[in-house]
C-alpha positions as a Markdown table, in Angstrom:
| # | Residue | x | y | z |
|---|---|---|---|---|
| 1 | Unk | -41.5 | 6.9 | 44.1 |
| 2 | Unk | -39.2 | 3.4 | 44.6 |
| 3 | Unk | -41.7 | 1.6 | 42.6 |
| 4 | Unk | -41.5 | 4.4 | 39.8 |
| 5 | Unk | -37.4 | 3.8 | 40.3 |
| 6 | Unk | -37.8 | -0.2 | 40.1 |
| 7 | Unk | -40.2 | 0.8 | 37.1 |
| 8 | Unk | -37.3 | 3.1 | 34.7 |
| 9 | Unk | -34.6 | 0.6 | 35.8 |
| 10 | Unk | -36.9 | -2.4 | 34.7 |
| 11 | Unk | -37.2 | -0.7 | 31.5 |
| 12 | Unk | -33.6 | 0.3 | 31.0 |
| 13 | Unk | -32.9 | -3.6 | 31.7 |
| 14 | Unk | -35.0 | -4.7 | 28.9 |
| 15 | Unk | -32.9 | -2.7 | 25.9 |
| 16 | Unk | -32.0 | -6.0 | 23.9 |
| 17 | Unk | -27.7 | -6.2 | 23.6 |
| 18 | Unk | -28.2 | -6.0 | 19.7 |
| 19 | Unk | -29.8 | -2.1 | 19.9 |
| 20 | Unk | -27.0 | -1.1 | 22.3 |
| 21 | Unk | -24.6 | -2.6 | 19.8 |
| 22 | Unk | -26.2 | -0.7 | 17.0 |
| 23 | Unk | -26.0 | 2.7 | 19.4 |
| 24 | Unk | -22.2 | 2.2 | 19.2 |
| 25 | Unk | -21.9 | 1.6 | 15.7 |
| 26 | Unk | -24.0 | 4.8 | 14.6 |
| 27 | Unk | -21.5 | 6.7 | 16.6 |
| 28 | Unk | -18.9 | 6.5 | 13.5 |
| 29 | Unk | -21.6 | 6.0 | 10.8 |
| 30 | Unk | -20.1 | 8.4 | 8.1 |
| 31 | Unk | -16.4 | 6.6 | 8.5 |
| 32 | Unk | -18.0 | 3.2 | 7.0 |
| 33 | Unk | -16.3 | 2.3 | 3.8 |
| 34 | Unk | -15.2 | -0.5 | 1.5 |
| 35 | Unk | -13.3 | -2.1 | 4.4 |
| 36 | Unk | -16.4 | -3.4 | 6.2 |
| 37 | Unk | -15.5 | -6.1 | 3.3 |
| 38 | Unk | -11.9 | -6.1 | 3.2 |
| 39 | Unk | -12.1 | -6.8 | 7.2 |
| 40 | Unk | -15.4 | -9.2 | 6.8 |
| 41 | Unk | -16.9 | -8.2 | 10.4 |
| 42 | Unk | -17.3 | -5.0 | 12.7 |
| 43 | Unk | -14.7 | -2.2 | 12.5 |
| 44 | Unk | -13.7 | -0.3 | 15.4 |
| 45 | Unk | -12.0 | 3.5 | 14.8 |
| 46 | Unk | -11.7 | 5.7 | 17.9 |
| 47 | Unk | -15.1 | 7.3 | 17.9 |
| 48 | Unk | -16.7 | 3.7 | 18.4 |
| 49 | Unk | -14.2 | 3.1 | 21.1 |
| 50 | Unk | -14.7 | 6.2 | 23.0 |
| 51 | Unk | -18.8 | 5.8 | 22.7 |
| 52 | Unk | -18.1 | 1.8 | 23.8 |
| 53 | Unk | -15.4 | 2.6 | 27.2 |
| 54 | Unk | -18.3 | 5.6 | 27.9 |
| 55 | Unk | -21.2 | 2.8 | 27.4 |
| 56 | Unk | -19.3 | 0.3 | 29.8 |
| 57 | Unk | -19.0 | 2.8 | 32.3 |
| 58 | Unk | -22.7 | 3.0 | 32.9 |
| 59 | Unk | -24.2 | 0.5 | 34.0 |
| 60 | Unk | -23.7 | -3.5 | 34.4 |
| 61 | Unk | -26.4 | -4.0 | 31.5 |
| 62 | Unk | -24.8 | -1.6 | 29.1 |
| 63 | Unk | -21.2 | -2.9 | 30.5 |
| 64 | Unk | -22.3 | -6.3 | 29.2 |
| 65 | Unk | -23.6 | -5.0 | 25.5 |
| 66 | Unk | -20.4 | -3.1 | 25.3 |
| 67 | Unk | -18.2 | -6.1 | 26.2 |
| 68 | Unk | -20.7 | -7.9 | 23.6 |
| 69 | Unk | -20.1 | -5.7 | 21.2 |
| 70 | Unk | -16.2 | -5.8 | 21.5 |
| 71 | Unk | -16.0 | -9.6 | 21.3 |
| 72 | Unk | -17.4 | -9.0 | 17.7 |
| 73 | Unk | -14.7 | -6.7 | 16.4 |
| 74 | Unk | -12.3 | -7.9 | 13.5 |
| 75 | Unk | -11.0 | -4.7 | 12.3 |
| 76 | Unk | -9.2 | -1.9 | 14.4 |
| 77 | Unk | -8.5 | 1.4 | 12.3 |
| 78 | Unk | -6.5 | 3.8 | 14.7 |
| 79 | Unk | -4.0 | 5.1 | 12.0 |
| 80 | Unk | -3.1 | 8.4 | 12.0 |
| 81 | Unk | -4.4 | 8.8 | 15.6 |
| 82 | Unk | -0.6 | 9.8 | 16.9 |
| 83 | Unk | -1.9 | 13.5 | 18.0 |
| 84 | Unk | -4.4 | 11.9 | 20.2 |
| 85 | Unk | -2.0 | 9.9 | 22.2 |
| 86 | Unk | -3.0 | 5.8 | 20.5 |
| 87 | Unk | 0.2 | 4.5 | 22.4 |
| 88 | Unk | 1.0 | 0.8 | 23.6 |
| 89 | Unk | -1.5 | 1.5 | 26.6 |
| 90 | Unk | -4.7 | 1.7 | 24.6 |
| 91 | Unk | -3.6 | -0.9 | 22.2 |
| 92 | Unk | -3.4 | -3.4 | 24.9 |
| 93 | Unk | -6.5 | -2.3 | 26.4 |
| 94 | Unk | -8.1 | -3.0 | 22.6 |
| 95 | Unk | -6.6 | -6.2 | 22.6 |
| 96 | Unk | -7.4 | -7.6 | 25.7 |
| 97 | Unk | -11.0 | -6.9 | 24.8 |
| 98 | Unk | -11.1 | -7.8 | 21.2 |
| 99 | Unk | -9.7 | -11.3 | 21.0 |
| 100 | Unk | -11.0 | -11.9 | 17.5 |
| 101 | Unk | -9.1 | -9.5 | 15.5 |
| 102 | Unk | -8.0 | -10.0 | 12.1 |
| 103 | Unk | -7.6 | -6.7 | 11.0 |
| 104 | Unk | -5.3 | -4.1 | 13.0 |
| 105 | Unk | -3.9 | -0.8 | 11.1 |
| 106 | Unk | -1.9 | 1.9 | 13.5 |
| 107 | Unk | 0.6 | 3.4 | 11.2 |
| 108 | Unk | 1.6 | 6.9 | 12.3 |
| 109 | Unk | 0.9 | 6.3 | 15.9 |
| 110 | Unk | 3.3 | 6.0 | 18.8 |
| 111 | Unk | 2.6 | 2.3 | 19.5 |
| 112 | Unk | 5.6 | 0.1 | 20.5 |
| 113 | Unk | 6.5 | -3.6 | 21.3 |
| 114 | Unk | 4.5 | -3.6 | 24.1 |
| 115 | Unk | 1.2 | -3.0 | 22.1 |
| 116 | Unk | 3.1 | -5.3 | 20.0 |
| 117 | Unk | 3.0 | -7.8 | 22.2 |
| 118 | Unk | -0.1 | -7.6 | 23.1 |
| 119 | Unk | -1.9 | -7.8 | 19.8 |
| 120 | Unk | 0.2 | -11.2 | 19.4 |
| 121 | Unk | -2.2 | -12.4 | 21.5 |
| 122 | Unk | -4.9 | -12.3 | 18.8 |
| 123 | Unk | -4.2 | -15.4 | 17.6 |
| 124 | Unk | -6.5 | -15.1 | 14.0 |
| 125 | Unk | -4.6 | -12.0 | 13.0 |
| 126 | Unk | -4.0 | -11.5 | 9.5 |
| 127 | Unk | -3.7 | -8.4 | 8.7 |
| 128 | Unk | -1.3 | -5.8 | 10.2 |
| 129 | Unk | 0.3 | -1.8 | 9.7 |
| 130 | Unk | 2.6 | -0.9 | 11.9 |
| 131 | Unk | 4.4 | 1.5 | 9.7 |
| 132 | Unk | 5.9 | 4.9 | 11.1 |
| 133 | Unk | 5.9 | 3.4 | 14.9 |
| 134 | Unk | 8.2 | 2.3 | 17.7 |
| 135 | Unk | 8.1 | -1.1 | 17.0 |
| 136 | Unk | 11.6 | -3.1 | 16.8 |
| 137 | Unk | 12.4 | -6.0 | 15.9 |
| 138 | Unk | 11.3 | -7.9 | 19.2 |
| 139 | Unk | 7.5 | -6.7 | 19.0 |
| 140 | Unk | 7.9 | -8.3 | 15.1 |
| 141 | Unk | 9.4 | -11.3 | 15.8 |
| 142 | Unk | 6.6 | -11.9 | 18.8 |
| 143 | Unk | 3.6 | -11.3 | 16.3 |
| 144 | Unk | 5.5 | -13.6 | 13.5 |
| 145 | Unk | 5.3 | -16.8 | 16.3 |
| 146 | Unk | 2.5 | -16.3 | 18.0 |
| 147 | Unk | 0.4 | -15.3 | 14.9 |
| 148 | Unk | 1.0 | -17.5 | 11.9 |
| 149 | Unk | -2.2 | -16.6 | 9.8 |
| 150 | Unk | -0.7 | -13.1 | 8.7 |
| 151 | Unk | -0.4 | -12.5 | 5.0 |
| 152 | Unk | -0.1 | -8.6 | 5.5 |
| 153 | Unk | 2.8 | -7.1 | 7.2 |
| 154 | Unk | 3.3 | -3.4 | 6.8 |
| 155 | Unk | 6.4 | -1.9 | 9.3 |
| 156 | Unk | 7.7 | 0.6 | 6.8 |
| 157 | Unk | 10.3 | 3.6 | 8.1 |
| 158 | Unk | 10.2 | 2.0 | 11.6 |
| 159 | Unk | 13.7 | 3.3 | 11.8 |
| 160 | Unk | 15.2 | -0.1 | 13.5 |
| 161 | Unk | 18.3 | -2.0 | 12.5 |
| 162 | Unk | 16.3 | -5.4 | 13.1 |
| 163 | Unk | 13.2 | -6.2 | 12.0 |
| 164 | Unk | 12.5 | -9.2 | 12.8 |
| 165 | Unk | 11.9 | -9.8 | 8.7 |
| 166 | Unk | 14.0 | -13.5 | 9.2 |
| 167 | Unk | 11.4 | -14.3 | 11.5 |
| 168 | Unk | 8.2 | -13.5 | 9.7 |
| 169 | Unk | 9.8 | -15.1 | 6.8 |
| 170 | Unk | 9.7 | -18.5 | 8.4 |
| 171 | Unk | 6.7 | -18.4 | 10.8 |
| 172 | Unk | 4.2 | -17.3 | 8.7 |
| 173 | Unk | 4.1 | -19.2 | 5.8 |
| 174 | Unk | 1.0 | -17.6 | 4.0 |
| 175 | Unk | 2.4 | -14.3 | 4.0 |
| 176 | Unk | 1.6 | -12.0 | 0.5 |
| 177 | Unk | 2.3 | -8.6 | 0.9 |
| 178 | Unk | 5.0 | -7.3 | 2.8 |
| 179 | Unk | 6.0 | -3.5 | 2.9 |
| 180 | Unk | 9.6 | -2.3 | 4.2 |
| 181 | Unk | 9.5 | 1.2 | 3.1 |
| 182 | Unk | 12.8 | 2.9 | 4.5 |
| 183 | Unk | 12.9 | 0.2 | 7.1 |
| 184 | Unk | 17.1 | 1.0 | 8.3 |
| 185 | Unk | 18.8 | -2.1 | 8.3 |
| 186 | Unk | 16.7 | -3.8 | 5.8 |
| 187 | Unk | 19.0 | -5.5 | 2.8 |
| 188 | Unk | 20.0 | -8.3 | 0.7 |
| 189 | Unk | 19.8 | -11.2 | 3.4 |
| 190 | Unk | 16.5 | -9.7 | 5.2 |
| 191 | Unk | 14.3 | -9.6 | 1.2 |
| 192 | Unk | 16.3 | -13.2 | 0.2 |
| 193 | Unk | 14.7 | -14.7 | 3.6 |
| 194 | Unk | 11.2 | -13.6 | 2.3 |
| 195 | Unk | 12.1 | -16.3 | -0.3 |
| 196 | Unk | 10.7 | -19.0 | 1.6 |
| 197 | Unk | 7.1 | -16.9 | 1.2 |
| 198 | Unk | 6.1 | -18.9 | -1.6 |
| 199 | Unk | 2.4 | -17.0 | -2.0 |
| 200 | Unk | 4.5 | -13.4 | -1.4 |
| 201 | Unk | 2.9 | -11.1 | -4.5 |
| 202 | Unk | 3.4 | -7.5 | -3.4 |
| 203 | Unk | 6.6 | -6.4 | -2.0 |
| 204 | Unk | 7.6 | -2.8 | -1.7 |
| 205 | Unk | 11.1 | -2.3 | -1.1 |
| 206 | Unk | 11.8 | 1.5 | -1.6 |
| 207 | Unk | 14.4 | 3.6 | 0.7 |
| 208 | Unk | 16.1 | 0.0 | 1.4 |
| 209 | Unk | 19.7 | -1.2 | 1.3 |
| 210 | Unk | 18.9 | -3.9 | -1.2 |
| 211 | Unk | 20.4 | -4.8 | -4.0 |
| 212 | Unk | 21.0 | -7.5 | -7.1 |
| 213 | Unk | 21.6 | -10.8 | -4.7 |
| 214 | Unk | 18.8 | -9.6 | -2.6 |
| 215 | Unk | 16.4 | -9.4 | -5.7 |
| 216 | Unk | 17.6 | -12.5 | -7.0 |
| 217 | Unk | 16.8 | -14.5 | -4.4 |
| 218 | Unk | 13.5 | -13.1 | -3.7 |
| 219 | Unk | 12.9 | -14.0 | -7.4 |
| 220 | Unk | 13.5 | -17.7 | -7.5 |
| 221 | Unk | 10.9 | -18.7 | -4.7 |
| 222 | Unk | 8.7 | -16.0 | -5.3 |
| 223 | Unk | 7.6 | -16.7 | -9.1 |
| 224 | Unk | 3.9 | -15.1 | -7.8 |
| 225 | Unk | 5.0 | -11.8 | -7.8 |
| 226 | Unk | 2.3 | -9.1 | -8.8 |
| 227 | Unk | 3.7 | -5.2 | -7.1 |
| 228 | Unk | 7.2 | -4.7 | -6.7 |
| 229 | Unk | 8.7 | -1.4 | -5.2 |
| 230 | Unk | 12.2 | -1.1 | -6.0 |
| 231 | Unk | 12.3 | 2.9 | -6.1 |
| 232 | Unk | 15.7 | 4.4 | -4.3 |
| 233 | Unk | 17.4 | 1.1 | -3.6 |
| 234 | Unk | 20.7 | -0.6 | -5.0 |
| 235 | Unk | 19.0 | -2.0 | -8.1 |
| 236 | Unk | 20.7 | -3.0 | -11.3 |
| 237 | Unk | 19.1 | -4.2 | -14.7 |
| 238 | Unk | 20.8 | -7.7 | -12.7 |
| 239 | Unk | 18.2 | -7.6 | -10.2 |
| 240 | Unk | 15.4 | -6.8 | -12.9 |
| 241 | Unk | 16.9 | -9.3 | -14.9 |
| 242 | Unk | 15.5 | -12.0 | -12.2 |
| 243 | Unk | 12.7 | -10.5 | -11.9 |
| 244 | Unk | 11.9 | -11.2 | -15.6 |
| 245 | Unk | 13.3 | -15.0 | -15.4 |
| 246 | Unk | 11.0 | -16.0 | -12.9 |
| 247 | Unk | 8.2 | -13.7 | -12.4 |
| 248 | Unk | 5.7 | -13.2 | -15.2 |
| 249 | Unk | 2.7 | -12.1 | -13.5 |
| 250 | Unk | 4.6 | -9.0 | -12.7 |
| 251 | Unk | 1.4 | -5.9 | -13.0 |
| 252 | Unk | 3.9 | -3.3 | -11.1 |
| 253 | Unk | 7.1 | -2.4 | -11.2 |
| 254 | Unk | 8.7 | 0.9 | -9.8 |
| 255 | Unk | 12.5 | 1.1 | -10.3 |
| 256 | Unk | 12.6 | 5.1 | -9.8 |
| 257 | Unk | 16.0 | 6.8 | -8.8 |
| 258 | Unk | 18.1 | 3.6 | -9.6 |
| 259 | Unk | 21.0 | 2.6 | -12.4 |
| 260 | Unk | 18.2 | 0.3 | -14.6 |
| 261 | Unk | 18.4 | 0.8 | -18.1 |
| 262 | Unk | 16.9 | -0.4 | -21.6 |
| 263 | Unk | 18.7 | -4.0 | -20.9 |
| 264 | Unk | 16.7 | -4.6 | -17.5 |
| 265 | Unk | 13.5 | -3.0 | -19.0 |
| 266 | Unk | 13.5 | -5.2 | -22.3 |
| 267 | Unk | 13.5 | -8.2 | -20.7 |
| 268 | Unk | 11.1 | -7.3 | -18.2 |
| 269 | Unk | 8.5 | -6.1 | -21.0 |
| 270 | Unk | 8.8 | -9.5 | -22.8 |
| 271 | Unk | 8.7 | -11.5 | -19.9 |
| 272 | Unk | 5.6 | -9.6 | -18.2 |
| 273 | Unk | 2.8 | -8.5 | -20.9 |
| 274 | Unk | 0.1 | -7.5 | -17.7 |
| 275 | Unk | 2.5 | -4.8 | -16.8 |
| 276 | Unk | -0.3 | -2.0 | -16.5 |
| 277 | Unk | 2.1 | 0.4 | -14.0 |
| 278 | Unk | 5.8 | 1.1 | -14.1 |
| 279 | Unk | 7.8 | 4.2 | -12.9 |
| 280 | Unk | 11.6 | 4.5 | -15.0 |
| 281 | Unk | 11.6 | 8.1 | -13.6 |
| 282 | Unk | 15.5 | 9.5 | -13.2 |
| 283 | Unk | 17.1 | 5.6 | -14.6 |
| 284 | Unk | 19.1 | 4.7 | -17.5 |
| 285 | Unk | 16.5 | 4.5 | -19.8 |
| 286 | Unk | 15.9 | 5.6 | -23.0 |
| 287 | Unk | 13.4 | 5.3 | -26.3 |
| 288 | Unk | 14.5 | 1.8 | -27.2 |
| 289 | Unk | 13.3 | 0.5 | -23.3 |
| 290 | Unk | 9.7 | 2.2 | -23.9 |
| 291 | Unk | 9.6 | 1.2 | -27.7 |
| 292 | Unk | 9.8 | -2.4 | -26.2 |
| 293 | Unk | 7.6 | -1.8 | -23.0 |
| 294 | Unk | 4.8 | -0.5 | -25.2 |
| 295 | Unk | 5.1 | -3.4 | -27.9 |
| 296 | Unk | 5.0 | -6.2 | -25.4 |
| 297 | Unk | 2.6 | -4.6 | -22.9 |
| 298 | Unk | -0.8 | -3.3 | -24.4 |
| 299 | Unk | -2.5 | -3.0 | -21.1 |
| 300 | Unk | 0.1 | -0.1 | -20.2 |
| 301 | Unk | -1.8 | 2.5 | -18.2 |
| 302 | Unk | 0.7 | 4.1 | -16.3 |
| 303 | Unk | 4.0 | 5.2 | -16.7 |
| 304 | Unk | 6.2 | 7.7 | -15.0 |
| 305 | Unk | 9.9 | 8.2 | -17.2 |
| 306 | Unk | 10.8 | 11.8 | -15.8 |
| 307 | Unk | 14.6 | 12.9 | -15.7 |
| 308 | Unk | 15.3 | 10.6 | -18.3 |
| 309 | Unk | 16.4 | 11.1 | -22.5 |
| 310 | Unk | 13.4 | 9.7 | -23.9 |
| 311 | Unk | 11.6 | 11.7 | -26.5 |
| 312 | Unk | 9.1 | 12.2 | -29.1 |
| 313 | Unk | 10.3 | 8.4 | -30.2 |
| 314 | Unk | 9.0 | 6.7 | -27.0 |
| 315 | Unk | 6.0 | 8.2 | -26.2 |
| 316 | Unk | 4.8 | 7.7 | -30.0 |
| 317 | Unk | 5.3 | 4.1 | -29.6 |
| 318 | Unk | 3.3 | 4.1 | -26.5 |
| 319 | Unk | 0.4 | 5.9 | -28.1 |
| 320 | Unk | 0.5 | 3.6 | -30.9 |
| 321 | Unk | 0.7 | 0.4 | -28.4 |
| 322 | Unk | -1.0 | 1.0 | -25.3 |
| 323 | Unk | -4.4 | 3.0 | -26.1 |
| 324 | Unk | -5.6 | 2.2 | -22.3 |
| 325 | Unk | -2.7 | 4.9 | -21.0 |
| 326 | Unk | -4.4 | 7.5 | -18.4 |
| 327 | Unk | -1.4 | 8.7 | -16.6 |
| 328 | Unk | 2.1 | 9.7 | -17.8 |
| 329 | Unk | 4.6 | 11.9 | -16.3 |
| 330 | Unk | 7.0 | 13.2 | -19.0 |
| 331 | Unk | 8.2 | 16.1 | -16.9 |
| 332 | Unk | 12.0 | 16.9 | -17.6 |
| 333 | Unk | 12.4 | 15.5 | -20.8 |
| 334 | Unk | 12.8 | 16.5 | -24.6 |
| 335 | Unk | 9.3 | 15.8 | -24.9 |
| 336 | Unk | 7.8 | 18.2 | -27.4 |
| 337 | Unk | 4.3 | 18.6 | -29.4 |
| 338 | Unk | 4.8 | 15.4 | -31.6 |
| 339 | Unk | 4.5 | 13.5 | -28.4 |
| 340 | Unk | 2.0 | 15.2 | -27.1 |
| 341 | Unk | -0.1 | 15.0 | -30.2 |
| 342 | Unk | 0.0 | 11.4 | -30.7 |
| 343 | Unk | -1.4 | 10.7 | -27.1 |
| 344 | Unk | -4.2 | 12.9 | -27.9 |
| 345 | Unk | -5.0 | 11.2 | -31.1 |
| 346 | Unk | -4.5 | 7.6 | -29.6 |
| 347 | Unk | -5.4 | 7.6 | -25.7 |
| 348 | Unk | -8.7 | 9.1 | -25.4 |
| 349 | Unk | -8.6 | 7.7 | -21.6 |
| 350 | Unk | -5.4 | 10.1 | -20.3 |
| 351 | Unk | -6.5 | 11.6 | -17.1 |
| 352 | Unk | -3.2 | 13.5 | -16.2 |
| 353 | Unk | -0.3 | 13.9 | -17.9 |
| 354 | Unk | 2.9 | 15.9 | -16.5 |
| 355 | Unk | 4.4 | 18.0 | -19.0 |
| 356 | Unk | 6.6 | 20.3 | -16.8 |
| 357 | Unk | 9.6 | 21.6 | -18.7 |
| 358 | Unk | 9.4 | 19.8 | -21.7 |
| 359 | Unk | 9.5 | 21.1 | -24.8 |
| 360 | Unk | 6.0 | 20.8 | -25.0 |
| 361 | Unk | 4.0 | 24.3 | -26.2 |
| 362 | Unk | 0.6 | 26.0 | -25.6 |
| 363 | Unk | -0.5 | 24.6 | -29.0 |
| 364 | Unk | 0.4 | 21.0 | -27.6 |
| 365 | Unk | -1.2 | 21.7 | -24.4 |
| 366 | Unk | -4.3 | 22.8 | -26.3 |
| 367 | Unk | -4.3 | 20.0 | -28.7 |
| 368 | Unk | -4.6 | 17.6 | -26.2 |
| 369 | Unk | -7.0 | 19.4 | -24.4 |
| 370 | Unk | -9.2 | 19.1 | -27.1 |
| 371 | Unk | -8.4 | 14.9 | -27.6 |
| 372 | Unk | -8.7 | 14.1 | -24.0 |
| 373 | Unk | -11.7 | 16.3 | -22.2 |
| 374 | Unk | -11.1 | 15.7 | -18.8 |
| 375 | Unk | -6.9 | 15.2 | -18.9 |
| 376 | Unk | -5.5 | 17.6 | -15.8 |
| 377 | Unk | -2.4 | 19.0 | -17.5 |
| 378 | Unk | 0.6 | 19.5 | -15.2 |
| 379 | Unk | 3.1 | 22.3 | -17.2 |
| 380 | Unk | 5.8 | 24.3 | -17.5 |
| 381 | Unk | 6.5 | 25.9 | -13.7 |
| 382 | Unk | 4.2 | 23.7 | -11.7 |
| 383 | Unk | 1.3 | 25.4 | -13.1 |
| 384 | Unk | -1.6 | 22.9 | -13.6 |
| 385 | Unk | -4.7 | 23.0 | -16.1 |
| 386 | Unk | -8.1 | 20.8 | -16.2 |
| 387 | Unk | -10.1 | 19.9 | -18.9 |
């Protein structure tokens, strides 16, 4: 019997590391997606952890493939993973035993400065959300110091007055997209300290206290500029009016719900002709800002101008200009059939178009049914329609 014992444990001992490796990375087989590129190495989401911790727990053999396998992680996907309790504990856990991380999303969990902390001790990160958490400004300024290679930095609606944005600005010079969604506390000095981020090119800004001087600084160190989310701030066509000076590889701009009008969006079209998306929806705007959008920018393919007085005028002028359009929402505007005609006749790629109360008709509707077969038609009433 013992030598039948030494005999199955001589067995188990011969399982190469590599296949128990492999065992832990079926475990979450149907999650893999695009980002086994975007992160360049092993991803780890909670099913691989769980099937890793349970594989440790066996034996010293399978303790070593598991602690194998964890050295070789880059990317960490726990987001969304707030009803199962991801808090600072497990995160510190994960970093301890995953020193090589670039890659770390936990947005919508309840991790804190303390996980914060600890992943600060990954010294190659790069890449970090930390949006809808506990973090404060401490936990941000820690990761800014100790981990100069970031060049994403998401810690939207963190619901801090300090952010530690001062500090990321300075220590981590290669940073190019930074997201502040609804961060409290977030303003004029906080974006015009991302300044000194010379390679900055996506910047979403929405929900903040910003305003003109903020924008203007941003603008004349940041001339690389690619997204910018403006939506809900203190905007003026001033701020857009920078934005234009200095940064003309501007592809998105969304200026929703704030006081820009044809003056900001003018200059702006003439300045950026790869504007492909832009949201004017409940601004100052009118036909003459969309007759000049669609002249200057032909590779227009989305645009949003709800709540605003632009009619039949505008959106002719885009379907003339931008044939490449496959998304517009006109929804609560004077909008009526002529409008809706033309992008039929001229846009053969529209996907969806929202057309709730307009002046639009069934016979509009219909007509561009027939022009664009697969356009999903959002109406009068919220009632939707696919082609």
């Amino acid at each position: 019997m013992l030598a039948t014992q030494a005999g199955r444990h001589a067995n188990m001992l011969s399982i190469p590391p590599e296949v128990l490796a492999r065992a832990i990375e079926m475990c979450a087989a149907d999650s893999e997606t695009a980002e086994n590129v975007l992160c360049g190495g092993t991803i780890l989401d909670m099913d691989k952890w769980r099937a890793a911790c349970a594989m440790a727990a066996v034996c010293t053999h399978t303790r070593d493939a598991a602690a194998e396998w964890m050295r070789s992680v880059r990317c960490v996907t726990l987001s969304s993973y707030a009803r199962i309790m991801v808090d600072d504990v497990g995160v510190v856990s994960i970093a301890r035993k995953c020193p090589m991380l670039t890659h770390v999303e936990l947005s919508h969990t309840t991790v804190g400065d303390v996980g914060a902390f600890a992943l600060s001790e990954c010294p190659f990160l790069t890449y970090i959300e930390l949006g809808w958490t506990r973090v404060t400004g401490d936990g941000v300024d820690v990761l800014a110091r100790k981990c100069p290679l970031l060049t994403h930095v998401d810690v939207s609606y963190t619901n801090k007055q300090r952010l530690g944005v001062a500090t990321l600005a300075s220590a981590c010079p290669l940073l190019s997209h930074v997201a502040l969604w609804g961060a409290v506390g977030v303003g004029d000095n906080e974006v015009a300290a991302l300044s000194k981020c010379l390679l900055l090119k996506h910047i979403e800004l929405s929900r903040t206290l910003v305003g003109d001087a903020g924008i203007v600084a941003l603008a004349a160190g940041c001339d690389r500029l690619v997204h910018v989310d403006l939506s809900y701030t203190n905007v003026t066509d001033g701020g857009v009016l920078a934005l234009a000076r200095a940064c003309h590889m501007l592809e998105f701009v969304d200026v929703e719900r704030t006081s820009v009008s044809d003056l900001g969006v003018c200059a702006l079209a003439l300045a950026c002709p790869m504007l492909s998306q832009v949201d004017l929806s409940v601004t100052n705007v009118t036909d003459a800002g969309v007759c000049a959008l669609a002249r200057a920018c032909p590779m227009l393919s989305h645009l949003e101008i709800s709540h605003t007085t632009v009619t039949d005028v505008g959106v002719c002028a885009l379907a003339r200009s931008c044939p490449m359009v496959s998304y517009v929402n006109l929804s609560c505007t004077t909008v009526s059939n002529i409008g809706v005609r033309a992008l039929g006749q001229r846009c053969a790629m529209l996907s969806y178009a929202d057309l709730s109360f307009t002046n639009v008709s069934s016979v509009g509707i219909r007509a561009l049914g027939r022009r664009c077969m697969y356009v999903r038609i959002l109406h009068s009433l919220g009632r939707s329609v696919n082609h």
